[in-house]
C-alpha positions, -999 to 999 in steps of 0.1 A, spaced: 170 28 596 144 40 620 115 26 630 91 45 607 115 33 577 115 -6 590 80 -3 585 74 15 552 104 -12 541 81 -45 554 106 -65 565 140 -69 588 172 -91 594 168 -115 629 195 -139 633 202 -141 599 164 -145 586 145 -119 569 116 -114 585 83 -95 574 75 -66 598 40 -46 602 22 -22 630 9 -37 657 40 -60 663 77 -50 679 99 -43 651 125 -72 661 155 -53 677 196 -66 673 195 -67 713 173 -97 713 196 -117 699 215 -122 726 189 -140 743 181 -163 707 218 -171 711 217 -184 743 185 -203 740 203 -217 705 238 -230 729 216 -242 755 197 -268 732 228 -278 720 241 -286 748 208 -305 763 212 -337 740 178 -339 734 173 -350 700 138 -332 701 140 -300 717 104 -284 729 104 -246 733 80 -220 738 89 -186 731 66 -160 752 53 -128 739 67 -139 706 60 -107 693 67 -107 653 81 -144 660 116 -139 653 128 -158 687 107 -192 672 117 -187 638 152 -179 647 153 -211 671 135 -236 646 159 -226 617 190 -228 641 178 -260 659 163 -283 628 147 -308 652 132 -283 678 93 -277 677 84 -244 689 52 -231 701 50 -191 704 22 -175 717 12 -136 720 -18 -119 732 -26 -93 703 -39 -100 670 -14 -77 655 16 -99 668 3 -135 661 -7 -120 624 27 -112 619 45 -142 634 23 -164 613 31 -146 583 70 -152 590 64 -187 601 50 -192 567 70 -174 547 100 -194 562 87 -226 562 91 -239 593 46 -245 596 56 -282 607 74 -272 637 64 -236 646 28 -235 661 16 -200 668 -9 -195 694 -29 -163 709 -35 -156 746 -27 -140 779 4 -153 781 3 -190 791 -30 -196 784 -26 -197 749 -7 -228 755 -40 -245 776 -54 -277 768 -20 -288 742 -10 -313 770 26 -294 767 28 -297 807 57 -310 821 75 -317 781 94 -280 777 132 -281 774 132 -241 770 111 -210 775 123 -185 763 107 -148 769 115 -111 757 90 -93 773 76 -57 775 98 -41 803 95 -10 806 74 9 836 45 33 828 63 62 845 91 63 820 67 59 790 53 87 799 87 104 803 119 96 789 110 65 765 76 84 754 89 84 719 89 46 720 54 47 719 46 69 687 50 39 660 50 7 684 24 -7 700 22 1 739 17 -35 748 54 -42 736 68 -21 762 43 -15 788 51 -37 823 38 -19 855 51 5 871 87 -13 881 87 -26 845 86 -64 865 52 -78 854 54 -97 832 83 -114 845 68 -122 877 42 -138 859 59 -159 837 92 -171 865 54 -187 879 31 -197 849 61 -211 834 70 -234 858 41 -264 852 57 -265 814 91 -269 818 107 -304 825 133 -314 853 163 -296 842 145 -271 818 157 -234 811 136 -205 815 157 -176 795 143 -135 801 155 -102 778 156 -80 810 162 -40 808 195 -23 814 198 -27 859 171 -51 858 193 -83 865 190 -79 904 152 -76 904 145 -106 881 173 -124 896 154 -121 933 119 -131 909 142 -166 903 146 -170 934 117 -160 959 102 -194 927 118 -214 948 120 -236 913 153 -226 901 186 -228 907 221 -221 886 205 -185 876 231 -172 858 232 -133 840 247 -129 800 264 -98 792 265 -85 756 296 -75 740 296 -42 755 293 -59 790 261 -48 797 235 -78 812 207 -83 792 197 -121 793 189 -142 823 182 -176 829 170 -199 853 172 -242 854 142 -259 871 151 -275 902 120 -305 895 86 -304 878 61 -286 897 
């Protein structure tokens, strides 16, 4: 099904949820859930009988809702900066539930998150972010741009920024021991790896193949609160 028929259908399957879909928000993509996965065995294995997430650019909010429905204890707060996304996640937050422990917020990235007092109390970040550069939207991947909104793939002109941004904002959130975990594009893991570690904050960063081998999750454990 293509994206102009995910659309005209309202809703698609995330990590076994159905989710409701609409323009202005990323059409959630098989891909991602790799990275939902990993954020999923890595609370497991924290022991934390309260997990705290944020989930980044939450786009349609299938990361949070996937985490919260896999993780029954975890509270998750996503945040996004367009009004089309954070419509759409809070429409699938409510339509699965999960209102007690999903909080959706709007902003440039962390920002959305000011004045909670979250500082210093996440367990996990996790982040798919737009990462794709402005030359190849304008080339090869143009056709990515004729349902979708340009904000969901749009990252500079390496296809880094918003990654660098994050590897830093993210850092006064996350505990001692916390996971930041990034989607990264197809011969992106040696960029954001050297991201992790010009931080200076991380250590153990580690790369997660998909079944066809090919690297497409990241993550990073914070050395000490900043």
């Amino acid at each position: 099904m293509n994206v102009e028929e995910t659309y005209a259908k309202g809703t698609t399957t995330f990590m076994g949820l159905e989710l409701i879909v609409a323009p202005g928000a990323l059409i959630p993509r098989q891909e991602t859930e790799l990275l939902g996965r990993t954020a999923t065995e890595l609370l497991r294995g924290l022991g934390v009988a309260a997990p705290r997430v944020v989930d980044m650019c939450c786009g349609a909010g299938n990361l949070a809702c996937g985490i919260a429905s896999a993780i029954p204890t975890a509270e998750v707060w996503a945040s996004d900066l367009t009004d089309g996304c954070v419509a759409v996640a809070r429409k699938n937050v409510e339509k699965l539930g999960l209102g007690g422990r999903v909080h959706v917020r709007q902003g440039d990235l962390f920002a959305g998150l000011a004045g909670l007092g979250l500082e210093h109390t996440i367990d996990v970040v996790v982040c798919n972010p737009p990462y794709i550069s402005e030359k190849r939207l304008e080339g090869d991947r143009a056709e990515l741009l004729r349902h979708e909104p340009r904000e969901a793939f749009a990252a500079g002109p390496y296809g880094l920024s918003i990654h660098q941004r994050v590897v830093k904002d993210a850092q006064p959130f996350l505990k001692k021991g916390a996971h930041l975990l990034f989607e990264i594009g197809l011969g992106q893991e040696k960029q954001v790896k050297i991201l992790f570690e010009r931080a200076k904050a991380f250590t153990g960063v580690r790369l997660v193949p998909n079944q066809a081998g090919e690297l497409r999750v990241i993550v990073g454990r914070t050395l000490a609160n900043t």
